[in-house]
N, C-alpha and C positions, 0 to 999 in steps of 0.2 A: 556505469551500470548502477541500478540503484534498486533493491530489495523496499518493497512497501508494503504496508499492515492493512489489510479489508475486515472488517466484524459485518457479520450477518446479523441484525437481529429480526424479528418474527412480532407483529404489534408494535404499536405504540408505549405498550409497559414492559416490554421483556428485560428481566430484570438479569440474564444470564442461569447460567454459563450458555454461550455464546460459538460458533464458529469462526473462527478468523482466517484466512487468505491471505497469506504470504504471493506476493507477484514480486517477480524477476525482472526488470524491464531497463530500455536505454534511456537514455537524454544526452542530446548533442548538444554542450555547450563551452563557448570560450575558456572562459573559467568557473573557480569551483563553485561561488558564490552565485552563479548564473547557474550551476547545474542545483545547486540544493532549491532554488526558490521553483524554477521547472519542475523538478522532481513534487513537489507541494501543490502544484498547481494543475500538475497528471494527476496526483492522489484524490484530487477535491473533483477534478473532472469525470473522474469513476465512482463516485457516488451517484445512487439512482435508486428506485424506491419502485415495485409491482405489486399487485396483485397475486396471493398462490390461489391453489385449486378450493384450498376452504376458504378464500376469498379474506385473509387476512394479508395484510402489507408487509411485506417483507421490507427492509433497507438494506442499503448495501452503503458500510458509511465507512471513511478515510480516516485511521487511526493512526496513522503517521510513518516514519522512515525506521528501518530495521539496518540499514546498511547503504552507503552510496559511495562508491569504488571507481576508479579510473579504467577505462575500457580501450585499450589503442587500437580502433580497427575502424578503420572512415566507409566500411560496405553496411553499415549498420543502421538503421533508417531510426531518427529520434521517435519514444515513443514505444518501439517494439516491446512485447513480449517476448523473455526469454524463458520463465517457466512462471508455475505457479502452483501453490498446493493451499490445501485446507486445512485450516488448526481446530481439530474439533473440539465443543465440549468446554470450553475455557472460562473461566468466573473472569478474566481480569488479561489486558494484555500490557501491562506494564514492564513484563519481560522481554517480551520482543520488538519495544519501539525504543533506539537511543534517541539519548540528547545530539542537537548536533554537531557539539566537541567529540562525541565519540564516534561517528562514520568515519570508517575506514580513510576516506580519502584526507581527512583533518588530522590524522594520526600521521 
């Protein structure tokens, strides 16, 4: 299971504060080092970039790993969504992304 950091930003110069996105999600892998580089490469695959109503760009851009934990349950389809929420308002997320000495699962 592995916890990942989304930041919204709004333009090309949006200089913050920011909302960020906390997702909950799986990654089925052999080992741990197969599940951290997975987990990195879901993060960068959910980056994406539209249009709003006042026709500025919105991104939605991959800020790194908060947490990646061992999950023993083989019904779990790699990839899934287990939760997710919104971090409103934030100048800076330097508190909710670890290094990866400090996920759970390296501990």
């Amino acid at each position: 299971m592995l916890s990942m950091i989304m930041r919204c930003k709004v333009g090309a110069y949006d200089y913050g504060p920011w909302t960020f996105e906390e997702q909950i999600r799986m990654v089925s892998a052999p080992d741990v080092e197969t599940a951290y580089a997975e987990s990195f490469a879901l993060g960068k695959a959910e980056e994406h970039s539209y249009a709003n109503a006042d026709n500025e760009m919105v991104f939605s851009e991959f800020v790194g790993l908060q947490d990646l934990d061992v999950l023993e349950d083989d019904t779990i389809t790699n990839g899934a969504e287990i939760r997710s929420r919104f971090l409103l308002e934030r100048s800076d997320a330097s508190d909710l992304v670890r290094p990866q000495e400090r996920l759970q699962v390296y501990l």
